[in-house]
N, C-alpha and C positions, 0 to 999 in steps of 0.2 A: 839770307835765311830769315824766314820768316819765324816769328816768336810764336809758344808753344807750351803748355803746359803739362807737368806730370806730379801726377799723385798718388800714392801706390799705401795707403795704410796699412795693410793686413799683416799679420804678422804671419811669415811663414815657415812653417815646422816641416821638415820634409828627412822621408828614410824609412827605415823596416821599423816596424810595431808604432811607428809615432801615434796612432789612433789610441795608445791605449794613456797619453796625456789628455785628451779632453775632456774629463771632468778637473783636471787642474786648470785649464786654461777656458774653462767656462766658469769657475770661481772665481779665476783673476779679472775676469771683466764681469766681475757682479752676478752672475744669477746665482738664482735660489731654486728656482723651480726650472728647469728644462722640457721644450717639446723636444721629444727625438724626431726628426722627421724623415721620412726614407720613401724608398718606390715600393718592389714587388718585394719577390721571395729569395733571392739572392742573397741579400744582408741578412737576414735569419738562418737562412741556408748553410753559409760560409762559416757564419761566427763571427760574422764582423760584428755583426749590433748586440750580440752577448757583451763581448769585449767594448764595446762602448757604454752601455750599461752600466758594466759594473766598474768602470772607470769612473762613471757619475756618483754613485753611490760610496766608494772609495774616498771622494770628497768629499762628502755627507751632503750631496743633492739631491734632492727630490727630478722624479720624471715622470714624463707622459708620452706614451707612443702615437706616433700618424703616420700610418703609410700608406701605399696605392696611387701614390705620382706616376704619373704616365710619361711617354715621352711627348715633347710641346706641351707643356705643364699647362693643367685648364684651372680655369677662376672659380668654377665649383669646388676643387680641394681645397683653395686655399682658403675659402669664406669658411671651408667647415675647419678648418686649422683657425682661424682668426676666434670663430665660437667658441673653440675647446680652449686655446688659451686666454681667453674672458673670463671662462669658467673656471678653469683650475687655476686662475690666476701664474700662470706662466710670465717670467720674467728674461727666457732668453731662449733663441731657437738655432736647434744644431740639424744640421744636411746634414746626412750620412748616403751618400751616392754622387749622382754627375750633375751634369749643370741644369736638368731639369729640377731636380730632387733642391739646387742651390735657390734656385731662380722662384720657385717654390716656396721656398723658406722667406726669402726677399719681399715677396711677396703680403707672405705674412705679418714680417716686420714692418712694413708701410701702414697694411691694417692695422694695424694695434696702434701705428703712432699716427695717423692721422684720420681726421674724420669728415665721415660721407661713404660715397659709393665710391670704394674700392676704383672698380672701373674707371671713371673719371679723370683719374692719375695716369692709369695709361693711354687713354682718350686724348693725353694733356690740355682738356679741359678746367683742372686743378693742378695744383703746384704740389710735390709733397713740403714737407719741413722737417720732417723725422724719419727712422724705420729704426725699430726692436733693436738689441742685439744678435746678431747672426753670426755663426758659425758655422765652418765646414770640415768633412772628415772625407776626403774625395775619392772615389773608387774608378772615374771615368777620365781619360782625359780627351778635351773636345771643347766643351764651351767657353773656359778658359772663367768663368763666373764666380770661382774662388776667391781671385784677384780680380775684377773689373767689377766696375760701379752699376752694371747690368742685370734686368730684368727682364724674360721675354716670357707673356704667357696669352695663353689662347682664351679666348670668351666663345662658350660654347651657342651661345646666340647670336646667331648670322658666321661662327667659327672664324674671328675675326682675331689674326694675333698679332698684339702688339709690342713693344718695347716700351722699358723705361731707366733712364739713366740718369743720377744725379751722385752730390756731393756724398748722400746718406747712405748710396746705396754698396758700400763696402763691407765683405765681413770684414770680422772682428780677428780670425783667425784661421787661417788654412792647416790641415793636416792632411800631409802628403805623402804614400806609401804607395809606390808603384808596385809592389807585390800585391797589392790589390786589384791591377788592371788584367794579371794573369789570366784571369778566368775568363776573359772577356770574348763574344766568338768575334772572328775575324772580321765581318763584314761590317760590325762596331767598332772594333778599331779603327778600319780604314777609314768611316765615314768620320769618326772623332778627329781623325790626321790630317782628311778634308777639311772639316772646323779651322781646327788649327790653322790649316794654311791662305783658308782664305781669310780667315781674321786679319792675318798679315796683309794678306792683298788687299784688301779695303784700304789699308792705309797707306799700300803704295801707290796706290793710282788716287792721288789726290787731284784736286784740279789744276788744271796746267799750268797755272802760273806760282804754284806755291812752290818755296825752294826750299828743303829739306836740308840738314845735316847730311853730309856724307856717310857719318859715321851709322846713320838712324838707318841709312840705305844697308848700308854695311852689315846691321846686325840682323835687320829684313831677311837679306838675301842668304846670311848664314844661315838664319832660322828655318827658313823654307828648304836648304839641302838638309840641315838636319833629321828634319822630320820625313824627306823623303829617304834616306841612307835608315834610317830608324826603324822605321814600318816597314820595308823591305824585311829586316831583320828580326820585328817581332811576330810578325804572321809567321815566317818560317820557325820561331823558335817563340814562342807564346810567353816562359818564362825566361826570357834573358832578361836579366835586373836592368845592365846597362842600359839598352835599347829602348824599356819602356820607362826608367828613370828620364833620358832623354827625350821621350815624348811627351811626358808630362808636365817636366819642366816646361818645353816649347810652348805647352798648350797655356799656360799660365802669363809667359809671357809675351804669349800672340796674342793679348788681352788685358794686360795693365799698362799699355804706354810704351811701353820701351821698346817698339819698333813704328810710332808714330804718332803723334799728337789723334785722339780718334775725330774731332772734330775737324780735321783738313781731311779726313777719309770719305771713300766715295760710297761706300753702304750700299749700293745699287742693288747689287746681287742676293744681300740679306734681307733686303727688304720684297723683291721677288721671289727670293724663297720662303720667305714667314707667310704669301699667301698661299704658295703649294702644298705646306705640310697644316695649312690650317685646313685646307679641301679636301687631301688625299692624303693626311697623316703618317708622311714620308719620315726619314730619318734626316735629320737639318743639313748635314754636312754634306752627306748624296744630294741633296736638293740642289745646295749650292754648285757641287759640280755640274749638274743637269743642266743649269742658267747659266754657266757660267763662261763659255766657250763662245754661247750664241752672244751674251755681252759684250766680251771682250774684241768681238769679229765688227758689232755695230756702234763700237765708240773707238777704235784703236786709232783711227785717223786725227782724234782731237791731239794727238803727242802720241804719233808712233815710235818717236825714238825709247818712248819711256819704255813701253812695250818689249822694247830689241833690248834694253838694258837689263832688264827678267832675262831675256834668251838669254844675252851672252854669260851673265853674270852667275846665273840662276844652272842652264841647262847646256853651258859650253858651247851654242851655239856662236861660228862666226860671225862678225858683224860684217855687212854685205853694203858698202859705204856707195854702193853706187843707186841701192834701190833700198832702203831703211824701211819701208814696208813690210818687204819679204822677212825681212828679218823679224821684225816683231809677229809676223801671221805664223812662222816656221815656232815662236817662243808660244804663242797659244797654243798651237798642234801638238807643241809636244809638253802643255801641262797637262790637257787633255787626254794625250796616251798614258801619261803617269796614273794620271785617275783610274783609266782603263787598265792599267798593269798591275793594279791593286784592288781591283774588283768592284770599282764604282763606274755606276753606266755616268755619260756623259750627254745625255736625252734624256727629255721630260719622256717623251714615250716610252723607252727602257729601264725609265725608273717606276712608272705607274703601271707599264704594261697594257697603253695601250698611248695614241694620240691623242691629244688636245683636240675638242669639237672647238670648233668657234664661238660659239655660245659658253664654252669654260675660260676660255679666253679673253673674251670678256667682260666675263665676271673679276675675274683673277686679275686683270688690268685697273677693274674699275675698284677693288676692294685697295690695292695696291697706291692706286690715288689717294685713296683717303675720299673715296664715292666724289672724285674730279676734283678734287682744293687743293692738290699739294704733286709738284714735281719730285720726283728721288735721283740723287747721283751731283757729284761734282765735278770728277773728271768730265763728264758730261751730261749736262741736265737732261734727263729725260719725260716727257709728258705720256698722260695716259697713252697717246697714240703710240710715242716711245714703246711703252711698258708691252703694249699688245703686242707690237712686230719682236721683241724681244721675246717673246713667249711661242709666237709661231715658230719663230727660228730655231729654236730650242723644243719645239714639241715632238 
């Protein structure tokens, strides 16, 4: 077993109305002044962001509203979110929505606590040292960024999105109301459930030689039937408590650690997806199904057993002891019809609606690289040349 670290800070509040503690629990971690910060018109819509409101003011805090987060959060909201709390002198920032709306806020909290160009940090050209206080009031489940040390956002020059993950980058506090996800349409669901599931997969196809807990397998492989037994049952039934309480739980902890150390994970797939939704402004979790098939087909051979171990474990498949290939290729086919039995294509063509030119290819390869500096994946390393055949395969 290889040694491994976990760190999980957030304090989390989970259950019906818990949204209307977060003006208590923005006091207890210090602020005075709040940005509210949220996406569209949904949180207005609903009543969520009344009710948080007036939760803030209930504690006798001052606030400021920013909305208009998109999905693949871009660097323009957040510089104008970094100004406004310059200005009003804001001392603590609350998400109110999904993991863009989080990753957003995160964002924000870097700016304010370190200095320079913003950019840079997720360039990892600069190191951060700090980031604001941040809190979450989550309506989405999917990116799992309540709980994990993650930021991903897009730079609308050259539409280049990256990541950034460090010690700072945890809220402060989750609030978690799956009666919040209700309203959600189904094809966000699905693709949030994708999220979820591939989050776990990163971390189970580490490189071959790392040797995991049993039990860390163990909790992997439950968490992945749950979420599919789950979503089954919330597209059919939108409000069932239990079903989306279950998905959001997953989605949180397919994302703090507890189903793998993230730095033994292979990220391949997420990092082929962050160039598709930075080109073709996809939904993330659909992306990652769309790569994810054609991956799994052109690295399985580095540890195909690991692969048959998903089948048998994962989707009941027998283990087929005379040809261990078959088995692991039968375990991708059939995560892939799962995608497809829940309304996510499993092609970059059927996700964009149309093929990849070779010349997008490319691009998406070369941006992918890091413009040629940098391999992605550990199950299997793969090089620009990698990156492209994986894209064809997938188009």
């Amino acid at each position: 077993m290889d040694n491994f670290k976990f760190h999980a800070p957030t304090q989390v509040v989970f259950g019906k109305n818990v949204e209307t503690q977060a003006g208590e629990l923005c006091k207890r971690y210090g602020a005075t002044k709040v940005l509210v910060h949220f996406g569209g018109q949904s949180a207005k819509k609903s009543g969520l962001l009344d009710r948080v409101c007036t939760s803030l003011q209930e504690a006798g805090l001052e606030y400021v509203l920013l909305g208009g987060v998109v999905p693949n959060p871009q660097l323009g909201k957040i510089l104008e979110g970094i100004d406004l709390c310059r200005k009003e002198k804001v001392d603590f920032i609350l998400a109110v929505g999904g993991g863009s709306v989080i990753d957003s806020a995160k964002g924000i909290g870097y700016g304010l606590a370190n200095d320079g160009d913003l950019w840079d940090y997720y360039a990892k050209k600069k190191t951060v040292t700090a980031m604001a206080p941040v809190g979450a009031v989550l309506t989405i489940a999917a990116a799992g960024s309540e709980m994990s040390n993650t930021t991903v956002v897009t730079n609308e020059n050259g539409w280049l999105k990256r990541g950034l993950s460090s010690d700072y980058g945890y809220c402060k506090f989750a609030l978690m109301n799956p009666e919040l996800t209700y309203t959600l349409p189904a094809y966000q669901t699905a693709s949030g459930c994708t999220d979820i599931m591939v989050h776990t997969l990163e971390r189970y196809f580490t490189a071959p030689a790392t040797h995991q807990l049993a039990i860390i397998d163990g909790i992997a492989e439950n968490l992945l039937r749950s979420v599919m037994r789950n979503v089954a049952i919330a597209l059919k039934s939108p409000q069932d408590y239990d079903a989306r309480a279950e998905i959001m739980w997953c989605g949180t902890l397919s994302h703090n650690d507890i189903t793998g150390d993230r730095s033994f994970g292979d990220w391949a797939c997420h990092q082929l997806e962050h160039e598709l939704s930075g080109m073709f402004g996809v939904a993330h979790g659909a992306g990652l199904a769309a790569v994810w098939g054609s991956w799994a087909r052109y690295v399985y051979k580095e540890n195909p057993s690991r692969f048959a171990q998903l089948a048998v474990n994962v989707f009941h498949i027998p283990y087929n002891y005379q040809n261990v290939e078959a088995t692991a290729l039968e375990g991708i086919a059939a995560m892939e019809a799962f995608y497809q039995s829940i309304g996510i294509p499993i092609t970059i063509g059927e996700l964009i609606g149309k093929e990849l030119t070779e010349e997008e290819i490319a691009t998406l390869a070369y941006k992918c690289s890091f413009m040629g500096t940098r391999t992605i994946g550990q199950f299997k390393k793969l090089t620009q040349e990698d990156m492209a055949n994986i894209y064809r395969m997938a188009k």
